[in-house]
C-alpha positions as CSV (number, residue, x, y, z in Angstrom):
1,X,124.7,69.2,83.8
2,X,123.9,73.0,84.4
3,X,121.9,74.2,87.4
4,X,119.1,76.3,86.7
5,X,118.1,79.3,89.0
6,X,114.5,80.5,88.5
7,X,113.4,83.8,89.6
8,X,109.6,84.1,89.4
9,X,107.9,87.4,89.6
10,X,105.0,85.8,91.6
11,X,102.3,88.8,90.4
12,X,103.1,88.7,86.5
13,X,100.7,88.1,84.4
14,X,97.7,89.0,87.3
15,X,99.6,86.2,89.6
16,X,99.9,83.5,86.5
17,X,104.0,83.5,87.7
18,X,103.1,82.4,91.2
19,X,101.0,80.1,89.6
20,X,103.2,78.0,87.5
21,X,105.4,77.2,90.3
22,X,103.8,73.5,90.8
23,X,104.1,72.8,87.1
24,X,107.5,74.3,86.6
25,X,108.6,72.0,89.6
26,X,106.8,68.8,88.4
27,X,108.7,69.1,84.5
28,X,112.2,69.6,85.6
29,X,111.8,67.0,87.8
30,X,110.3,64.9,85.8
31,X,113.6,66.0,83.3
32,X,115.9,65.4,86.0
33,X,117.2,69.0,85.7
34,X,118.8,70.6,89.3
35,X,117.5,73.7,90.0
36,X,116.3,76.1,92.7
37,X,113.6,78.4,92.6
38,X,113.4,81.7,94.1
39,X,110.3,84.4,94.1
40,X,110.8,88.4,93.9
41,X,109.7,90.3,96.4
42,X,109.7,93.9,95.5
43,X,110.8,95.8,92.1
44,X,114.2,95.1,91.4
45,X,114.7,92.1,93.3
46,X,115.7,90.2,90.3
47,X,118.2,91.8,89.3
48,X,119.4,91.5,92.6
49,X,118.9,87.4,92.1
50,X,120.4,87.1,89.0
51,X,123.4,88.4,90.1
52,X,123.5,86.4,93.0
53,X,123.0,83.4,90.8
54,X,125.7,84.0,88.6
55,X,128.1,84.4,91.8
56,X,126.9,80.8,93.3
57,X,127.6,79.5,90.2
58,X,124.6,79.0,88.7
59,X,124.9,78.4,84.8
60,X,121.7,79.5,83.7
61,X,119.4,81.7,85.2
62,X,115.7,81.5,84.5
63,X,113.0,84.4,84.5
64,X,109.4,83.6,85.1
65,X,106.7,86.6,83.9
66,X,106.7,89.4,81.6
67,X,108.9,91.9,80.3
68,X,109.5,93.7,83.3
69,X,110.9,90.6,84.7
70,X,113.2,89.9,81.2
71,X,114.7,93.0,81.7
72,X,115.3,92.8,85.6
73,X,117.1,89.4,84.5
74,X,119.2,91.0,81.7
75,X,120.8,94.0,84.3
76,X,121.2,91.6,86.9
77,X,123.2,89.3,84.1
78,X,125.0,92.2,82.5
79,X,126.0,94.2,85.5
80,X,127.3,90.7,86.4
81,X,129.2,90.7,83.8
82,X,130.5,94.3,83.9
83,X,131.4,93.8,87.6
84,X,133.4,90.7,87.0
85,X,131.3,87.9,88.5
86,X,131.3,85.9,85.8
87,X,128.4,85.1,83.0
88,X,125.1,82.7,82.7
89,X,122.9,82.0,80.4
90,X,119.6,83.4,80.3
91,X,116.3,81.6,79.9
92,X,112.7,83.0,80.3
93,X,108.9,81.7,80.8
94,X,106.9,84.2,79.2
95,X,103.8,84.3,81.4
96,X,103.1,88.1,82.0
97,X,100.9,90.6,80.2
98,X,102.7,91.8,76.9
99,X,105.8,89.0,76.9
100,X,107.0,91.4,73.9
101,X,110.7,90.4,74.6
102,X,109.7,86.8,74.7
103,X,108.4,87.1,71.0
104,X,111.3,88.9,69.5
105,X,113.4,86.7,70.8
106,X,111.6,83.4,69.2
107,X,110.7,82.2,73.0
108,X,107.0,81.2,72.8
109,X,104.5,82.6,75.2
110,X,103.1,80.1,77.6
111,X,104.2,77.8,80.3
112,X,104.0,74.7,78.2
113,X,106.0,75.4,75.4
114,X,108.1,77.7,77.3
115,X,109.1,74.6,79.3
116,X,110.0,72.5,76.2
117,X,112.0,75.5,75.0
118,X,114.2,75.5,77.9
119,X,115.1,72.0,78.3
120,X,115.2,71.6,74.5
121,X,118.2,74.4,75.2
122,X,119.5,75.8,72.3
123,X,121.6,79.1,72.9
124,X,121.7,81.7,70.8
125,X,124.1,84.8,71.6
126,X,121.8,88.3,71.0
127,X,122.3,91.9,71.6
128,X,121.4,94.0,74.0
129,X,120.6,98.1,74.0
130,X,121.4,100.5,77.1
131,X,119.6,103.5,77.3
132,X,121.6,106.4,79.4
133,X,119.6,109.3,80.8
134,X,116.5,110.5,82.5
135,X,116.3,108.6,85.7
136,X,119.5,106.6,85.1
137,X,122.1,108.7,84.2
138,X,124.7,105.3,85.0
139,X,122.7,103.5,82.6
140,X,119.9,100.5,82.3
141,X,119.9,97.7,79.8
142,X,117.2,96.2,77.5
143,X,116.4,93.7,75.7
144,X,113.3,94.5,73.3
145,X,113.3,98.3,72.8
146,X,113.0,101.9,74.3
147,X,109.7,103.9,73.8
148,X,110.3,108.0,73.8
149,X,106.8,109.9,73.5
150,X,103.3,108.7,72.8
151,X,104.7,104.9,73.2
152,X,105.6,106.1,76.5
153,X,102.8,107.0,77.7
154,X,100.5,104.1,76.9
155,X,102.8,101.8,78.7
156,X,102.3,104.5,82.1
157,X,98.3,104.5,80.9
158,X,98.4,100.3,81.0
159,X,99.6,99.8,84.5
160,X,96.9,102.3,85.9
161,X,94.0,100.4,84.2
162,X,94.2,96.8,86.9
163,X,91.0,95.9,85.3
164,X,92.6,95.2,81.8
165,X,95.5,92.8,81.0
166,X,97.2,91.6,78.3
167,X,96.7,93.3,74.8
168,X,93.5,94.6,75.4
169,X,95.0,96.8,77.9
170,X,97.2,98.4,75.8
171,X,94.6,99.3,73.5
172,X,92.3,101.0,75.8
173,X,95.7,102.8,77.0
174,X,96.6,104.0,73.7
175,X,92.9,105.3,72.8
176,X,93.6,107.0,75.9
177,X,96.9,108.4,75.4
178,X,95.8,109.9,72.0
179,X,93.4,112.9,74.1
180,X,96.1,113.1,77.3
181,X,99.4,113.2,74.8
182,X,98.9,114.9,71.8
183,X,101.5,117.9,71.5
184,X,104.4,116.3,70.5
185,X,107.7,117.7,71.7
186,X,110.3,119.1,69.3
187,X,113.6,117.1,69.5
188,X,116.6,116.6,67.7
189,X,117.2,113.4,66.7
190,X,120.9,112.5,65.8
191,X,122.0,109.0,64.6
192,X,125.2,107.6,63.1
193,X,126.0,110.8,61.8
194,X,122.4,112.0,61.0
195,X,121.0,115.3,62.4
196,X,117.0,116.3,62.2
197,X,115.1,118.8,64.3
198,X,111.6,117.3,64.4
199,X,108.2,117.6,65.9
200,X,108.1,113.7,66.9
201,X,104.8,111.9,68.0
202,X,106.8,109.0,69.2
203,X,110.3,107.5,68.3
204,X,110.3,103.6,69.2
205,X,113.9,102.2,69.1
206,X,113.8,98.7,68.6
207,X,115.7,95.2,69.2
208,X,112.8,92.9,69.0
209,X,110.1,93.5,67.0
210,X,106.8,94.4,69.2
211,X,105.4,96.5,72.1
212,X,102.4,96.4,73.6
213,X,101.6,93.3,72.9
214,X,100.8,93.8,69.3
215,X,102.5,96.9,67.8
216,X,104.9,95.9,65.8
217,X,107.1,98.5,65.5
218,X,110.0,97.3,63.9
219,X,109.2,94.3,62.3
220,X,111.9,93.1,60.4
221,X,114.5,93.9,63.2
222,X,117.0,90.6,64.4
223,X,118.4,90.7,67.5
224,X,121.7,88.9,66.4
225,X,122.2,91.8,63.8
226,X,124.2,94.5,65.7
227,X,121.8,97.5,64.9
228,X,118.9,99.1,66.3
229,X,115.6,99.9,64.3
230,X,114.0,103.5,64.8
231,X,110.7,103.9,63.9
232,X,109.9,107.5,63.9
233,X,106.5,108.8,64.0
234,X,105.7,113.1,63.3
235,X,102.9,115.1,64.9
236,X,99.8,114.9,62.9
237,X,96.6,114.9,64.1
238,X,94.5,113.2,66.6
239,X,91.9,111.9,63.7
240,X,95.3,110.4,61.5
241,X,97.0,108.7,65.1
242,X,93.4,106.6,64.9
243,X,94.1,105.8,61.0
244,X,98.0,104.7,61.5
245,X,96.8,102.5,64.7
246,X,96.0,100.0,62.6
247,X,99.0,100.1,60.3
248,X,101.0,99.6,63.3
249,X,99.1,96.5,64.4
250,X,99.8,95.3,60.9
251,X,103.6,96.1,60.5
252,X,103.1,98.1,57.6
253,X,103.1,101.9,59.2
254,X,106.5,102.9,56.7
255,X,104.4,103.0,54.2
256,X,103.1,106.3,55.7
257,X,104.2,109.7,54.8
258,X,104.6,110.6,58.6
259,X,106.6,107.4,59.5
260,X,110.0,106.4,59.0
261,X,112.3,104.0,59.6
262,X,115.9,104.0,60.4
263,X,118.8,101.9,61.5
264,X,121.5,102.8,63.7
265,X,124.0,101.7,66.7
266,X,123.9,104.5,68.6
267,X,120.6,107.1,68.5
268,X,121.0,110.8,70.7
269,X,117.9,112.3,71.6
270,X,117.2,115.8,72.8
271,X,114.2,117.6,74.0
272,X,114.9,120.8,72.6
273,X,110.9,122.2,73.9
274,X,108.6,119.9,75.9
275,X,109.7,116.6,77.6
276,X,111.0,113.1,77.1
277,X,108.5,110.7,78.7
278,X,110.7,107.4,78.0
279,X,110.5,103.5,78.9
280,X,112.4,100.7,78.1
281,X,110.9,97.0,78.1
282,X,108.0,98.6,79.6
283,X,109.7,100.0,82.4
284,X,110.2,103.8,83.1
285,X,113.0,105.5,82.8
286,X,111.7,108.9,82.7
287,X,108.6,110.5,82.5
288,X,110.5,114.0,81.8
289,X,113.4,113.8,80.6
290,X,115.4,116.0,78.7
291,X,118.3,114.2,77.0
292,X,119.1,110.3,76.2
293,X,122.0,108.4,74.8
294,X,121.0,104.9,73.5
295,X,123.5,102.5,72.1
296,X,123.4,98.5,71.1
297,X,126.0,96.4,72.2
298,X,126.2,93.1,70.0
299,X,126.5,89.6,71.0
300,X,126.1,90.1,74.6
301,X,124.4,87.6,76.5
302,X,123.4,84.1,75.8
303,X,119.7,83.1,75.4
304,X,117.8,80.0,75.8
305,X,115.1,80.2,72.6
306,X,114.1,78.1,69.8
307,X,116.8,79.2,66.8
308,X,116.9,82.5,65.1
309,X,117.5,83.2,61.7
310,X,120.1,84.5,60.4
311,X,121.1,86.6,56.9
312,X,123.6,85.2,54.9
């Protein structure tokens, strides 16, 4: 029988992690499942844990809060990896704000069904991104998708505003964000072989499906599909970023002349004037950058989550 380790980010969700501790404790008990359960105690610590985990042997290792927390897991189980420790699998209880990577990845929000998730235990083997540049020039992984430009900047606007959480936060932030970021930077964006010098508002690129906890940004992307979705959004003016809010709420934003879509495996972005504010899963990786390299690497980790579907 596999031992879980669970890492809880006890502040996620406005303390709904530290929270669920009893009730985590009472249903794998009540499943007979071993485990231990640790709490994080400063940013970064679970990546720190997760790799400890995979070295004591731990066969799956468990996240408990948002997306900040996914993606601490996944470079503490990739770097794991890379370094030679060994693998696990990785499981997650979506309890924080957003829980964006949690819903691209068919793992449903909430403690309850969360639980039943994880002990039901199908694996599915996804793909993960790394994102080179700005503030990590060795390199930091994610799972749901990097946010270069007006994206960007909501996610910085949404931690300022404690009196919001969850979706509503991110609203408020990106009404914000349309009067503080509104001169887009010109950039050239190369992919697979394509070259374009662009004024761009905002270029998501995507593993999962959502950010923000409601923009859908790419939303036909798979995870199990070994290519990134770009959606690319051109300056236009504050008046038409209120119109296409709601088209990106929707999933439908393509069907506007100053989106488009792409997909690729690798994506090279230059600032060529202005600045690259950038984050990935939420968390920043620059908030000035100049140059990024942003690659997917396929069928990299294995993932506790109800089954995905797959093309023929």
């Amino acid at each position: 029988m596999p031992r879980y380790q669970i890492i809880v980010n006890p502040i996620s969700g406005r303390g709904a992690g530290l929270a669920a501790v009893t009730s985590i404790k009472t249903y794998l008990d009540l499943k007979g499942l071993p485990y231990d359960i640790l709490l994080t105690e400063r940013p970064g610590h679970a990546i720190e844990l997760a790799q400890a985990a995979v070295k004591a042997g731990f066969e799956v290792v468990v996240g408990v809060g948002g997306d900040g927390t996914a993606n601490e897991i996944i470079n503490g189980l990739m770097q794991a990896q890379k370094s030679g420790l060994g693998a696990a699998v990785m499981g997650m209880l979506a309890v924080g704000r957003g829980n964006d990577f949690a819903y691209g990845m068919h793992i449903p929000a909430g403690l309850e069904l969360g639980l039943q998730t994880l002990s039901a235990g199908h694996q599915d083997r996804i793909d993960i991104g790394l994102v080179t540049g700005g503030d990590y020039p060795q390199g930091r992984y994610f799972g749901n998708g990097v946010g270069i430009g007006f994206d960007a900047v909501v996610g910085f606007e949404a931690l300022k505003m404690t009196w919001l959480s969850g979706f509503p936060n991110y609203i408020v932030a990106a009404l914000k964000t349309i009067f503080l970021y509104y001169h887009a930077p010109t950039i050239r964006l190369e992919y697979d072989g394509n070259s374009e010098k662009l004024s761009a508002l905002m270029v998501s690129v995507m593993n999962g499906c959502r950010m923000g906890g409601g923009f859908m940004m790419a939303p036909t992307s798979s995870n199990i599909d070994g290519l990134l979705d770009l959606c690319i959004a051109r300056q236009v003016s504050r008046g038409r970023i209120f119109a296409l809010i709601p088209h990106f709420l929707k999933g439908d934003q393509a069907t506007q002349k100053s989106i488009s879509t792409a997909r690729a495996k690798r994506v090279e972005v230059t600032a060529i004037e202005g600045i690259l504010p950038v984050h990935a899963d939420g968390e920043t990786i620059c908030t000035a950058g100049a140059s990024l390299s942003i690659e997917l690497l396929p069928a990299q980790l294995s993932l506790i989550c109800q089954p995905l579907e797959r093309s023929a």
